[in-house]
C-alpha positions in Angstrom: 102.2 96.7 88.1 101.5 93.7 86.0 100.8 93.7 82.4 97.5 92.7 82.8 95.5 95.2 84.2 92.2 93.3 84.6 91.9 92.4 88.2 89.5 90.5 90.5 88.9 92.3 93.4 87.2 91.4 96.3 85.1 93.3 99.7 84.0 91.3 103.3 82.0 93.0 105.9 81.1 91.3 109.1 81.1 91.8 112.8 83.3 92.0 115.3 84.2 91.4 118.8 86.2 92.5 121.9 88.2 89.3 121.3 90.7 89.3 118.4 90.2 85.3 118.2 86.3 85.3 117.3 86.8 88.6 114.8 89.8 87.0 113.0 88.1 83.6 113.1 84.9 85.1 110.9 87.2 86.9 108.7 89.3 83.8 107.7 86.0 81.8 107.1 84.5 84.8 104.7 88.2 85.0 103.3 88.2 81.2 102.7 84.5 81.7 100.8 85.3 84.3 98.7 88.6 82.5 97.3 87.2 79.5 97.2 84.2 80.9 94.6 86.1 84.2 93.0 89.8 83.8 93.7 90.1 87.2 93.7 93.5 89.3 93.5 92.8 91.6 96.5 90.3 91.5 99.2 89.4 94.6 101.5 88.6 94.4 104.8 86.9 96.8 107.2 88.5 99.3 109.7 89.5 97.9 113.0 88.5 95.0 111.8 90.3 92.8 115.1 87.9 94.1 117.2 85.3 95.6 118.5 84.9 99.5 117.9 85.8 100.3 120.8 86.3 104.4 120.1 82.6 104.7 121.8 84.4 105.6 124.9 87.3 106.6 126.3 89.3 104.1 128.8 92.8 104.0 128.8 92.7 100.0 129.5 91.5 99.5 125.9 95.4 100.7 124.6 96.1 97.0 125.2 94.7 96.2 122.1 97.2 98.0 120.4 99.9 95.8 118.7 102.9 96.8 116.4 102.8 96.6 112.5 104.5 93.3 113.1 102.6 91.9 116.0 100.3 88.9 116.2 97.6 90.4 114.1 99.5 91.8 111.2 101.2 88.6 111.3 98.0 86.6 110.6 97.2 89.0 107.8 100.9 88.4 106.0 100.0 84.6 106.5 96.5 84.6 104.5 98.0 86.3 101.8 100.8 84.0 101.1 98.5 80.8 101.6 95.9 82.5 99.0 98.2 84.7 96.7 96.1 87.5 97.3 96.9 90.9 98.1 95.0 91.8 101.3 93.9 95.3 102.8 94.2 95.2 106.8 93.7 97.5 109.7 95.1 97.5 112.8 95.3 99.4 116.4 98.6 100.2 115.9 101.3 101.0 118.6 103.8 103.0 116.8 106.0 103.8 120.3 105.0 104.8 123.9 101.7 107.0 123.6 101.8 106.9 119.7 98.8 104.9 118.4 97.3 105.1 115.0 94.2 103.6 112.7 96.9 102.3 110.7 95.8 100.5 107.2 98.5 97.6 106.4 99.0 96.3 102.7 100.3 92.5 102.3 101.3 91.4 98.7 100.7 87.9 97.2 103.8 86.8 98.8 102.8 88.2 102.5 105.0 90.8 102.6 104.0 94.0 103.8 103.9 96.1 100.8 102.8 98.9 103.1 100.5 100.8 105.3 98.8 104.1 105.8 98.0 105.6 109.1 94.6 107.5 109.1 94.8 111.3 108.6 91.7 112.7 109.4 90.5 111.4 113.1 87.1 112.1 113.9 85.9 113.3 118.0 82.1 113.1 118.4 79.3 111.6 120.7 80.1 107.7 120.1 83.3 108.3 117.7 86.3 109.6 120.1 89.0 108.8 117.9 91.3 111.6 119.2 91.4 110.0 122.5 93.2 106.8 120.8 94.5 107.9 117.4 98.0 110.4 116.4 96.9 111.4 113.1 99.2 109.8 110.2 102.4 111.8 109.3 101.9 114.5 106.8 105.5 114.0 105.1 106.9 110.3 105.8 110.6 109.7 107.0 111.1 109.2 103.0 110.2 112.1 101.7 106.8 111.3 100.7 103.5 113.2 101.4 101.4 111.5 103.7 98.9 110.9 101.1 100.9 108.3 99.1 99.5 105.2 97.5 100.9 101.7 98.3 103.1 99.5 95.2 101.8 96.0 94.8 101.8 93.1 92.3 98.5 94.3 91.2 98.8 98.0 90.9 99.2 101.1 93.2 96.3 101.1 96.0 95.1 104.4 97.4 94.3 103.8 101.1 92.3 106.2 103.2 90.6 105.3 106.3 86.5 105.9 107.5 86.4 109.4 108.0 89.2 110.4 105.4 86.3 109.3 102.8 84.5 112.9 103.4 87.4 114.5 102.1 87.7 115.3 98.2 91.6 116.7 99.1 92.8 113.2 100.0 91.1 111.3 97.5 92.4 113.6 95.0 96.3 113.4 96.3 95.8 109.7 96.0 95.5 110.4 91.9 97.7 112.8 91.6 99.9 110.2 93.2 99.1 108.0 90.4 97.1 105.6 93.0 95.0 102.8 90.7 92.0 102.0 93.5 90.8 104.0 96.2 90.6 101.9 99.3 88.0 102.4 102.2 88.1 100.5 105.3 85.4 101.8 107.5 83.3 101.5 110.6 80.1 103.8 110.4 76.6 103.4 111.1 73.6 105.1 112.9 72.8 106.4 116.4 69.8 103.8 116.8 67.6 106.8 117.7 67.7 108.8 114.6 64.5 108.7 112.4 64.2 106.3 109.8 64.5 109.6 107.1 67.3 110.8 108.9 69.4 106.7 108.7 68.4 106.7 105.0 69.9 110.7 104.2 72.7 109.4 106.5 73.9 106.3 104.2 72.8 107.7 101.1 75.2 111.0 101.5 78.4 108.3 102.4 77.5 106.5 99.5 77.6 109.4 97.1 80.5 111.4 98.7 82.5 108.0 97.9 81.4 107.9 94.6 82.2 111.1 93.7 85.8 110.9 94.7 85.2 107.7 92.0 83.9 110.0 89.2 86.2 113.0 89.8 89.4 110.5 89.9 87.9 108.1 87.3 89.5 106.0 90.2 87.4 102.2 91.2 86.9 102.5 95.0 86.0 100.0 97.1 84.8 100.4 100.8 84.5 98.0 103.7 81.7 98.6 106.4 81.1 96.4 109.2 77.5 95.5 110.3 75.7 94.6 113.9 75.0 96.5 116.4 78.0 96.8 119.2 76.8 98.4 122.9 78.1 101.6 124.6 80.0 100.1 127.3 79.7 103.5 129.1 75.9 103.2 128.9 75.4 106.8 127.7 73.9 106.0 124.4 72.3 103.0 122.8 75.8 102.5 121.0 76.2 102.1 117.2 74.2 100.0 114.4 76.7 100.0 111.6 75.3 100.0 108.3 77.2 97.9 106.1 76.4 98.2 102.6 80.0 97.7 101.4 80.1 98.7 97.9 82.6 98.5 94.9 81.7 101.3 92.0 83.9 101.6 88.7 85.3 104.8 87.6 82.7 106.4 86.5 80.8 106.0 90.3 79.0 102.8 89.0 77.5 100.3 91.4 79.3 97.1 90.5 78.4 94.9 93.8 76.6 96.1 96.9 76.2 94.4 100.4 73.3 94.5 102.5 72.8 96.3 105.7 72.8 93.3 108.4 74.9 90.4 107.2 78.4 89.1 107.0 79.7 88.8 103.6 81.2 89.4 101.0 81.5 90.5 97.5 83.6 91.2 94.8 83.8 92.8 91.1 86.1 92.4 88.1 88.1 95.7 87.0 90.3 96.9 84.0 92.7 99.8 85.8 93.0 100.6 81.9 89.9 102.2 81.5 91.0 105.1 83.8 93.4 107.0 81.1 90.4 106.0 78.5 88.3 107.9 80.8 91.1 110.6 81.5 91.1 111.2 77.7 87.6 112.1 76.9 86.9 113.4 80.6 90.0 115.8 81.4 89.4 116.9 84.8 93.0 116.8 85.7 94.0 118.7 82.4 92.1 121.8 83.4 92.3 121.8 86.6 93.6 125.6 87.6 96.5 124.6 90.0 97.1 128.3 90.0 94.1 129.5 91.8 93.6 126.8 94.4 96.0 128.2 97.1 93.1 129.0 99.4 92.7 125.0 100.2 95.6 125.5 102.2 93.5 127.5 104.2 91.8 127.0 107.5 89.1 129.5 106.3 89.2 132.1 103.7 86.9 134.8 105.5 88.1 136.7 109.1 
């Protein structure tokens, strides 16, 4: 990691479409923005963000979209980052090998290499979300030895990646630190079934906002998290599909708010950070020096009653 550890970092939401062309298109014009007015050092973009989300149904045509960590997409990726000098977080449909596919997060340094990826560990299947029909889950010990859970080396720092519905989870966000992971990274696609209540939409966002925030204060970890917004159909026409909810936040590592998006508008936004103020907070805050690493043996558990 450099020397300086007081970093620019940036967040875009926006929509997307079935065609990889128009998605990519919006993100390079927000990308463009956002360096032209912050010049940040890293920029976060949303889960899937190629396309539409297309997990609200299950057709086996939509595996086309798939492409390999070095296919067309990723390429366009490694190319904005060396034209910019900006590390950039990614996601892909990724086709790892013949009926292997993952939500697969890629990493490109300043340079546009590809300082890594993460493949999504925890893969949601519900009404409108059947990500089990398209997704392997990521690899709980890598070819190198490494547990799945392992954050990404770049020019800027070590970045903890996790994927939409890995946010729920204190476990991964927690391996990410004990990794010695700088940020926790979000990309996600969420939002509401357009028929819940308004009560119910605002207990909804409100809980995804404070789970992510939590893994913020418990770390003393930034996180930053990418939501797309607009409202995408249900090609099988049994639901009213999905309003995602954007509100793509950065909070520092105490939880704070820093920047906020709204809920309906491409954008983005973006927050300075000193990674140096997480051993301050480590010192006077020492979660990780009490934690009782002896007792916890029953989170390896399914479920601790019969």
């Amino acid at each position: 990691m450099s020397e300086n550890t007081h970093i620019r970092v940036a967040v875009i939401q926006q929509p997307a479409w079935p065609d990889k062309d128009k998605s990519l298109a919006q993100t390079e014009q927000l990308l463009q923005e956002v360096m032209a007015s912050a010049k940040p050092d890293l920029v976060l973009l949303q889960e899937l963000h190629c396309t539409h989300y297309f997990c609200q149904t299950e057709d086996t045509r939509l595996f086309d979209l798939a492409e390999p960590l070095d296919g067309p997409s990723a390429q366009q990726l490694a190319g904005w980052a060396a034209q910019y000098q900006v590390v950039i977080v990614g996601s892909l449909f990724e086709k790892r090998a013949p009926g292997v596919f993952h939500n697969t997060a890629v990493v490109f340094d300043k340079d546009g290499s590809l300082a890594g990826f993460y493949r999504k560990m925890h893969i949601p299947d519900d009404p409108g979300f059947y990500e089990k029909f398209y997704f392997t889950p990521g690899d709980a010990t890598q070819l190198n030895g490494n547990n799945g859970f392992t954050p990404i080396q770049t020019s800027i720092g070590k970045l903890g990646v996790l994927v939409c519905w890995d946010q729920w989870y204190p476990e991964a966000a927690r391996l990410m630190a004990l990794a010695g992971a700088d940020l926790l990274l979000y990309p996600t696609a969420i939002g509401w079934d357009p028929g819940d209540t308004e009560e119910e939409k605002s207990r909804q966002k409100e809980a995804w906002q404070l789970i992510q925030r939590s893994h913020s204060i418990a770390n003393h970890l930034p996180v930053l998290v990418a939501n797309r917004v607009g409202h995408e159909s249900d090609p099988s026409k049994q639901s009213e599909g999905i309003q995602f909810w954007g509100n793509s936040f950065i909070a520092g590592p105490q939880g704070e708010l820093l920047a906020q998006a709204d809920a309906i508008s491409a954008q983005s936004l973006y927050a300075d950070i000193d990674i140096h103020r997480t051993e301050y907070l480590r010192r006077i805050w020492p979660y990780f020096r009490d934690r009782r690493i002896d007792a916890y043996d029953g989170l390896t558990k399914r479920f601790l009653r019969p």
